[in-house]
N, C-alpha and C positions, 0 to 999 in steps of 0.2 A: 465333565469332571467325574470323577470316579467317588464310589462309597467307600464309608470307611469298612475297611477288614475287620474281625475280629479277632483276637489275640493267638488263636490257633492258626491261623489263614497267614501272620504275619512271622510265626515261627516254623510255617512250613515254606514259605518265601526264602526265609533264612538258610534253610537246610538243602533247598532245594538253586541257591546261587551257592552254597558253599563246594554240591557235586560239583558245579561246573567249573567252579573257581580253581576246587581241588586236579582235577580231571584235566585242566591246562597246567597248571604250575609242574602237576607231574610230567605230563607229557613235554613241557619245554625243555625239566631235568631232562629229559631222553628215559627217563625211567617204566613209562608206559609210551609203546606207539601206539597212532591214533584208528589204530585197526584192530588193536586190543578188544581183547571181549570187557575187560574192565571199563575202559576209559568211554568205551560205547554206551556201558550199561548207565554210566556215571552221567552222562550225556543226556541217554533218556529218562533218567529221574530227576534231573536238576532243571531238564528244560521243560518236563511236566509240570513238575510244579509249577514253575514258573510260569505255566500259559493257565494250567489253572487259579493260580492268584490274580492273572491278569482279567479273566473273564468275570470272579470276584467284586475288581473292581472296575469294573470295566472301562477299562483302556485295548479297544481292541486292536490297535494297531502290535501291541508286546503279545497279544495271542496271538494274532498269528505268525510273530518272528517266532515266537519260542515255540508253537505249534509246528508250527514249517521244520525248527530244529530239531526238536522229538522224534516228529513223521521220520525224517532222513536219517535221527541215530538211530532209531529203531529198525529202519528197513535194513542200515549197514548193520546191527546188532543181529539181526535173523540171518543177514547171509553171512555172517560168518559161524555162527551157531551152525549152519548147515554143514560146514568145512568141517575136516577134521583139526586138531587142536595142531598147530604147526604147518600148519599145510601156506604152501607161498599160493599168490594170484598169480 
Protein backbone atom coordinates (compact mmCIF):
# COMPACT_ATOMS: atom_id res chain seq x y z
CA UNK A 1 0.00 0.00 0.00
CA UNK A 2 1.16 3.40 -0.64
CA UNK A 3 1.92 6.53 1.86
CA UNK A 4 0.01 9.21 2.31
CA UNK A 5 0.88 12.39 -0.08
CA UNK A 6 1.01 15.58 1.17
CA UNK A 7 -1.29 18.38 0.25
CA UNK A 8 0.99 19.80 -2.39
CA UNK A 9 1.90 16.18 -4.04
CA UNK A 10 -2.14 15.89 -4.07
CA UNK A 11 -2.81 19.11 -5.81
CA UNK A 12 -0.24 18.52 -8.23
CA UNK A 13 -2.01 15.03 -8.97
CA UNK A 14 -4.92 17.31 -9.61
CA UNK A 15 -3.47 19.65 -12.13
CA UNK A 16 -1.63 17.14 -13.59
CA UNK A 17 -5.03 14.54 -14.50
CA UNK A 18 -6.79 17.87 -15.39
CA UNK A 19 -3.81 18.28 -18.57
CA UNK A 20 -4.57 15.05 -19.62
CA UNK A 21 -8.34 15.09 -19.00
CA UNK A 22 -8.27 18.64 -20.74
CA UNK A 23 -5.86 17.42 -23.73
CA UNK A 24 -8.59 14.48 -24.71
CA UNK A 25 -11.76 16.33 -24.30
CA UNK A 26 -10.17 18.93 -26.68
CA UNK A 27 -8.73 16.61 -28.97
CA UNK A 28 -12.26 14.42 -29.14
CA UNK A 29 -13.86 18.15 -29.98
CA UNK A 30 -11.37 17.89 -33.03
CA UNK A 31 -10.14 21.07 -31.69
CA UNK A 32 -6.55 20.05 -31.21
CA UNK A 33 -5.08 16.95 -33.25
CA UNK A 34 -3.13 14.51 -31.30
CA UNK A 35 0.14 15.63 -33.29
CA UNK A 36 -0.36 19.00 -31.84
CA UNK A 37 2.55 20.65 -30.21
CA UNK A 38 -0.22 21.64 -27.61
CA UNK A 39 -1.97 18.49 -26.95
CA UNK A 40 1.66 16.71 -26.81
CA UNK A 41 2.96 19.20 -24.44
CA UNK A 42 -0.39 18.73 -22.24
CA UNK A 43 0.34 14.97 -22.40
CA UNK A 44 3.76 15.38 -20.93
CA UNK A 45 2.93 17.41 -18.11
CA UNK A 46 -0.18 15.65 -16.95
CA UNK A 47 1.41 12.29 -17.21
CA UNK A 48 4.53 13.60 -15.39
CA UNK A 49 2.90 14.41 -12.78
CA UNK A 50 1.17 11.85 -12.54
CA UNK A 51 4.15 9.14 -12.37
CA UNK A 52 5.65 11.50 -10.18
CA UNK A 53 2.66 11.26 -7.42
CA UNK A 54 2.64 7.83 -8.27
CA UNK A 55 6.33 7.04 -7.10
CA UNK A 56 5.10 9.38 -3.99
CA UNK A 57 3.14 6.93 -3.17
CA UNK A 58 4.22 4.23 -4.38
CA UNK A 59 2.09 2.44 -6.53
CA UNK A 60 4.51 1.38 -8.97
CA UNK A 61 2.58 -0.06 -11.40
CA UNK A 62 0.80 3.97 -12.29
CA UNK A 63 4.67 4.80 -12.70
CA UNK A 64 5.28 3.26 -14.97
CA UNK A 65 1.87 3.52 -17.14
CA UNK A 66 2.21 7.24 -16.71
CA UNK A 67 6.04 7.12 -17.14
CA UNK A 68 5.77 5.00 -20.32
CA UNK A 69 3.12 7.80 -21.42
CA UNK A 70 5.53 10.92 -20.69
CA UNK A 71 8.56 8.99 -22.35
CA UNK A 72 6.32 8.55 -25.57
CA UNK A 73 4.72 12.26 -25.45
CA UNK A 74 7.78 13.68 -24.94
CA UNK A 75 9.71 11.83 -27.77
CA UNK A 76 6.51 12.67 -30.16
CA UNK A 77 6.76 16.34 -28.54
CA UNK A 78 10.55 16.66 -29.66
CA UNK A 79 9.87 15.29 -33.16
CA UNK A 80 7.68 17.41 -33.90
CA UNK A 81 9.40 20.50 -32.23
CA UNK A 82 12.14 19.35 -34.85
CA UNK A 83 9.43 20.03 -38.02
CA UNK A 84 8.80 23.02 -39.08
CA UNK A 85 5.19 24.51 -37.66
CA UNK A 86 2.67 22.97 -40.46
CA UNK A 87 4.78 20.73 -42.01
CA UNK A 88 2.60 17.10 -42.77
CA UNK A 89 4.64 13.49 -42.11
Amino acid sequence: MGTEPGLVWRALSVVGFLFLVGAYVVNQRGRCPPTSRRYLFANVVGSGLLAAYSAVIREWVFVALEGFWCAASLWALVRELGRPRGAQE
